[in-house]
MARDO-198950 format. One record per residue (C-alpha): x, y, z. Coordinates in steps of 0.25 Angstrom, whole numbers, plus 2048, in hexadecimal, padded with zeros to 3 digits. Layout:
XYZ
...
This chain:
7377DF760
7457DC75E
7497E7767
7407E2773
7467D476F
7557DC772
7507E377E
74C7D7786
7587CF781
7617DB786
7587DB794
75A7CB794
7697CD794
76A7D879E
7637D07A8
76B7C47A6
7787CD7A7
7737D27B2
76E7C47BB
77C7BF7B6
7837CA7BC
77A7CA7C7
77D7BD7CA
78C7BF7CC
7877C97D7
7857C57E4
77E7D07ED
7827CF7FB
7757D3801
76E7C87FA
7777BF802
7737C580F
77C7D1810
7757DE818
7787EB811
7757F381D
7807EC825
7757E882E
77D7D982E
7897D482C
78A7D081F
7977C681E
78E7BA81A
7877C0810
7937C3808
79B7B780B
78C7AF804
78D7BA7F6
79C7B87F4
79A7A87F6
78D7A97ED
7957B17E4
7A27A87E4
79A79D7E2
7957A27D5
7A47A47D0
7A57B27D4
79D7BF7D4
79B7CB7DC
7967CE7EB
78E7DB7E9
78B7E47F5
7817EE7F1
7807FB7F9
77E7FA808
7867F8815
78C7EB817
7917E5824
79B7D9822
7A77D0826
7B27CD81C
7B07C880F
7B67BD809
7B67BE7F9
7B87B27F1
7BC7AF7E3
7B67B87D6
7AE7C27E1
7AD7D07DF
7A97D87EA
79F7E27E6
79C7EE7F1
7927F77E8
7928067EC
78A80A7F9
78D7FC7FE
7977FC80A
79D7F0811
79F7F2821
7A97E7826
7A67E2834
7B17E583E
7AD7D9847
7BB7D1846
7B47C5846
7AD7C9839
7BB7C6834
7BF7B6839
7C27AF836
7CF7B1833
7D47AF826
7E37AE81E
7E87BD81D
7F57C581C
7F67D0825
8017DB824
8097D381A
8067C5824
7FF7B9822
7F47B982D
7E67B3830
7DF7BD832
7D17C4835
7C97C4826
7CA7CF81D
7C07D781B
7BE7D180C
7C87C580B
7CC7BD7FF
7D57B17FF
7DA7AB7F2
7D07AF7E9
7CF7B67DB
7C77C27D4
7C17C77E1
7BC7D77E1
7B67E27EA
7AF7EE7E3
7A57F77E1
7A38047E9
7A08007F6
7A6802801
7AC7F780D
7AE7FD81A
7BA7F4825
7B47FC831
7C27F9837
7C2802841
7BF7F684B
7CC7EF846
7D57FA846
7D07FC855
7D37ED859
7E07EB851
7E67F7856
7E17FB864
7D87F086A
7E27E6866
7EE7EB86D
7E57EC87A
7E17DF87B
7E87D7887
7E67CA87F
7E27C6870
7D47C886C
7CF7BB864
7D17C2855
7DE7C185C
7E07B5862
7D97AE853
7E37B584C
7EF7AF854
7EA7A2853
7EA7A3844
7F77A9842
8007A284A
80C7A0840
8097AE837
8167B4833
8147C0838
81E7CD836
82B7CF83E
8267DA844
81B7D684E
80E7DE84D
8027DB849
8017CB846
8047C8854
7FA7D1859
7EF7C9852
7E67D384D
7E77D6841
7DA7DD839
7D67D982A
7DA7DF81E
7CC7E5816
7CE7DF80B
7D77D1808
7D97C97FC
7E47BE7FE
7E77B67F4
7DF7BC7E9
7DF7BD7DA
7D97C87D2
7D27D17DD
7CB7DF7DA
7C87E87E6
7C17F67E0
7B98037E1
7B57FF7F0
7B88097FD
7BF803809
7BD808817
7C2805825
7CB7F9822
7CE7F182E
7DC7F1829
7E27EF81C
7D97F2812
7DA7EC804
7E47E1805
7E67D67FA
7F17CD7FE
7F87C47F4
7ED7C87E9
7EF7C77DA
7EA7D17D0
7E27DC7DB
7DA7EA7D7
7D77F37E1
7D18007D8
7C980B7DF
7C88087ED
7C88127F7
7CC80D806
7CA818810
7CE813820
7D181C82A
7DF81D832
7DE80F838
7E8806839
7EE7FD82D
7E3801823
7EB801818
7E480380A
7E77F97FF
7F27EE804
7F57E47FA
7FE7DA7FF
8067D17F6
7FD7D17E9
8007D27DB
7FA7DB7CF
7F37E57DA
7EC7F27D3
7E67FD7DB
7E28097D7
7D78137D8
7D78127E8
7D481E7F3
7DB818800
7DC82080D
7DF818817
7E6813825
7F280E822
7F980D813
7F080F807
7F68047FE
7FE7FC804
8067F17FC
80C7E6804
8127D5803
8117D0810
81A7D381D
8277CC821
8287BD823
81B7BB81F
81B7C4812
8297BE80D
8247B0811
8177B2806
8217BB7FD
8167C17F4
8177CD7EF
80F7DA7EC
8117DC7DD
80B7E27D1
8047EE7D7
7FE7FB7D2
7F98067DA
7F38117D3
7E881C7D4
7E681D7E3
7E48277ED
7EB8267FC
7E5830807
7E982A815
7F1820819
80081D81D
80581980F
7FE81E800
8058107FA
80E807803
8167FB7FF
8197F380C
81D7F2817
8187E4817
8207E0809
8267D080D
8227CC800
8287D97F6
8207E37EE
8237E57DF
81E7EB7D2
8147F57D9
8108027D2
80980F7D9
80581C7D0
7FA8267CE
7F68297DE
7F38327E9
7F78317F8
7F183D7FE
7F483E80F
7FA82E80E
80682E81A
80E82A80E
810828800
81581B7FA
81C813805
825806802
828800811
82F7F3818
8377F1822
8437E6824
83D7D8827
8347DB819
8397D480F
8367D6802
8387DE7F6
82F7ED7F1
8347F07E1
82F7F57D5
8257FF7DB
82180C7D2
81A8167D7
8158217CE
80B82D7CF
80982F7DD
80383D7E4
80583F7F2
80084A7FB
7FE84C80B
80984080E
80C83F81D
81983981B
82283480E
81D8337FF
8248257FD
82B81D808
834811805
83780B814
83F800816
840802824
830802827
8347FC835
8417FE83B
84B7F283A
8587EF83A
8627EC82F
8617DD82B
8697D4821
8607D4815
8587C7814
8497C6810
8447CE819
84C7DA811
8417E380B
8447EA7FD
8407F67F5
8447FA7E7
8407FE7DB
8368087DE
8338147D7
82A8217D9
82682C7CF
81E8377CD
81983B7DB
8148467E1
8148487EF
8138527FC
817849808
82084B815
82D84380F
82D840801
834832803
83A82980C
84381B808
848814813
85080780F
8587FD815
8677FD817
8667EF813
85D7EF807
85B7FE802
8508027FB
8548027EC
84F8097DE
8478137E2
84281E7D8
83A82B7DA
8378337CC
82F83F7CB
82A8437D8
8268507DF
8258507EF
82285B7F9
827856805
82C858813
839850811
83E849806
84283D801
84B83380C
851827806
85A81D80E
85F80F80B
85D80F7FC
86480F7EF
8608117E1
85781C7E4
8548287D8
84D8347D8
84883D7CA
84284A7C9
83D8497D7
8378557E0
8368567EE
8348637F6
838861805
836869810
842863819
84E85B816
852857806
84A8537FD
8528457FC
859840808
861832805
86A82980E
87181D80B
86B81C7FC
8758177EF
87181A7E0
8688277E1
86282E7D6
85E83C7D6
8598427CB
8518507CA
84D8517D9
84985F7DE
8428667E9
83C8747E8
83C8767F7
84C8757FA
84F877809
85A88180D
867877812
86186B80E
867864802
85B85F7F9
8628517F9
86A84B805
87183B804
87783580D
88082980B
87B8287FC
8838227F1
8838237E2
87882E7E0
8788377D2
86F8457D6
86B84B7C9
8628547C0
85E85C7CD
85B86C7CE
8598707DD
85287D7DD
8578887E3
85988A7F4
85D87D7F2
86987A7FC
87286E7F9
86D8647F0
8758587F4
879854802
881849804
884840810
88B834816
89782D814
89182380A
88D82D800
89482B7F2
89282C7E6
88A8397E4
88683F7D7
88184B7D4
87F84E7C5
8778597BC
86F8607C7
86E86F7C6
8728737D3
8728827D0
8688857DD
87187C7E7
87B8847F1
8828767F5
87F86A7E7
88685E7F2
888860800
88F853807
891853816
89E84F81B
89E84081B
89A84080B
8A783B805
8A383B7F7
8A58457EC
8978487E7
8988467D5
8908557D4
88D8607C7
């Protein structure tokens, strides 16, 4: 009796567990929704999270079937829930997406066509489960870059947009503010506290594709994004947020992977918010034009940002930091650690200052910086194994790379840079030296090698450099000349505790090299 009693107390508290939990969920069909996309199903969604948010918060479920929808707005304590074999199809009628609401586009402040989902100030909001959401952007790509600049005048989406934005700070460069057009990010969360984005596969973006801007305390673990080469479809952007984890993601896509950025020009350094606090780890890279990038819309500075533990695998690039004068803003205490590369189109890490082609300024706020970044344990096969391009005006400054093997083309090119150091560094070029190095003060080079040493070309080559100390090296043997030195601004030039046995000509200074090189 006792044990009957205990059975259909247990039952008793499992069915009240499961109404109470049941409750919290909202079924999107239930409100009207049709899982076999045979009707669009906007509405519906919009009643379950108002139904939900009115409760204090629960979860939108969509249970396996095909969805057709406009955007989704979330409100507070709402988690999406896209269940495995459920799949939402976004409608790629523009006018699905007015009206317009307050955006930031490219790093400026717009009002714009609705994000595929949209947030604004709002807190512990999610999208999960195995399900997948398809942009169908082809139809935008189409517009934005073909139809667009056919048209003799504006079409509406235009002329609404204009009307909207008539005193947008848009970038110094003109482009594509003024033309008016401008398609949605994915997925956008402004304002946000506490956001969780996981498990969920991501297809066809219209444009960028997972973009929190000004977001606190983000997740984005185990997505996959696939789109295919299309214009601007970068992976995961987020844009001047603070404490952002990602990791366990598959991105192949358009345009950059991961992207981090903090507005553009006038309009970034008016907001001044940076991108901070970010940690990129365990993700996989397969297309797109950069594996991680920082920039080039950085108005607002990037700091304390770590990358480690992944694979770019047929990415354009590796790691690429990137501005251009008319910035601002300042890129410093970056780490990145653990990195594999293979099948790179062009450099492994890229540090541009130089993105777009300016001429020297006084500096002023519009000066970008980059410093205090570091690299280590990196394996890669690529066609150059770095480039670093600073400014006369403002080098780039403190810059290490430790432990790293490269396979490349060409080697490492650095200009406009100063305190810059090298330990127990590999890289195998097939032309030129494996570090080339103009106008750079305060170099380091400790324990670099090649195994591939190329007849008459030194394995290292400066021009103009001042105060460098080359030690611990041992080129192997065909090895040529070891140190080439050039320009009439060269000084300071140490070279101490290599074993040089291999090398037919240790220093080689052309003509105009003044100094007298400290050697063994």
């Amino acid at each position: 009796m006792f044990k009957i009693i205990k059975s259909i107390s247990l039952i008793c508290c499992l069915t009240l567990c499961l109404n109470a939990y049941s409750q919290n969920f909202y079924n999107v069909v239930k409100y009207g929704a049709k899982n076999d996309s045979s009707k669009l199903a906007t509405q519906a969604i919009s009643k379950a999270i108002a139904a939900a948010s009115t409760a204090g918060g629960g979860t939108v479920y969509f249970p396996a079937g095909k969805y057709l929808t406009g955007p989704i707005h979330l409100k507070s304590n709402i988690t999406i829930f896209i269940d495995a074999g459920a799949e939402l199809h976004f409608s790629d009628n523009f006018d699905d997406y007015l009206p317009m609401v307050k955006s930031r586009w490219e790093g400026t402040e717009v009002t714009n066509f609705s994000p595929f989902f949209y947030g604004y100030e709002l807190e512990n909001i999610a999208i999960v489960g195995r399900g997948k959401i398809d942009g169908h952007g082809k139809k935008w790509w189409a517009f934005s870059e073909v139809h667009v600049k056919k048209l003799t005048e504006d079409s509406k989406w235009q002329k609404e947009f204009k009307r909207l934005n008539k005193d947008v700070l848009a970038p110094d460069l003109p482009g594509w503010i003024e033309r008016g057009f401008l398609r949605p990010p994915f997925i956008q969360f402004m304002y946000c506290k506490n956001v969780q984005i996981k498990d969920i596969t991501i297809v066809n973006s219209p444009f960028w594709t997972v973009n929190p801007q000004f977001c606190e305390n983000v997740t984005i673990d185990g997505v996959t994004i696939e789109n295919p080469p299309s214009p601007n479809t970068d992976g995961i952007n987020p844009e001047s947020c603070n404490n952002v984890h990602i990791s366990n993601c598959h991105i192949s896509v358009g345009d950059d992977c991961i992207t981090i950025k903090s507005g553009k020009d006038r309009s970034g350094r008016k907001l001044n918010v940076p991108a901070e606090n970010y940690t990129i780890t365990n993700c996989t890279m397969l297309r797109g034009h950069g594996g991680v990038v920082i920039g080039s819309e950085m108005s607002g500075g990037v700091k304390k940002i770590t990358i480690s533990n992944c694979v770019f695998d047929g990415t354009d690039r590796g790691l690429r930091i990137k501005t251009a004068r008319g910035r601002g803003g300042v890129v410093e205490e970056i780490r990145v650690d653990n990195i594999i590369m293979k099948n790179i189109r062009d450099q492994a890490i890229v540090l541009d200052m130089q993105y777009a082609k300016t001429d020297v300024e006084p500096i002023s706020e519009r000066t970008p910086v980059f410093r205090n970044i570091h690299f280590s344990n990196i394996t890669a096969q690529v066609n150059q194994a770095a480039y670093l391009n600073g400014l006369e005006e403002m080098p780039i400054e403190n810059i290490s790379f430790n432990d790293i093997n490269i396979d490349a083309k060409s080697g490492f090119k650095i200009k406009n840079s100063n305190k810059i150091s090298f330990h127990n560094v590999q890289i195998n070029t097939q032309i030129g030296p494996a570090i080339i190095t103009e106008n750079v003060k305060d170099l380091v080079i400790d324990d670099v090698k090649s195994y591939n040493p190329i007849k008459g070309v030194p394995l290292i080559d400066f021009m103009n450099v001042e105060d460098a100390f080359l030690y611990n090296s041992y080129p192997v043997k065909g090895t040529d000349i070891f140190l080439r030195l050039k320009g009439e601004l060269t000084k300071d030039i140490t070279v101490k505790n290599n074993l040089l046995k291999n090398v037919t000509i240790p220093v080689l200074k052309e003509k105009e090299v003044k100094v007298d090189v400290v050697a063994d």
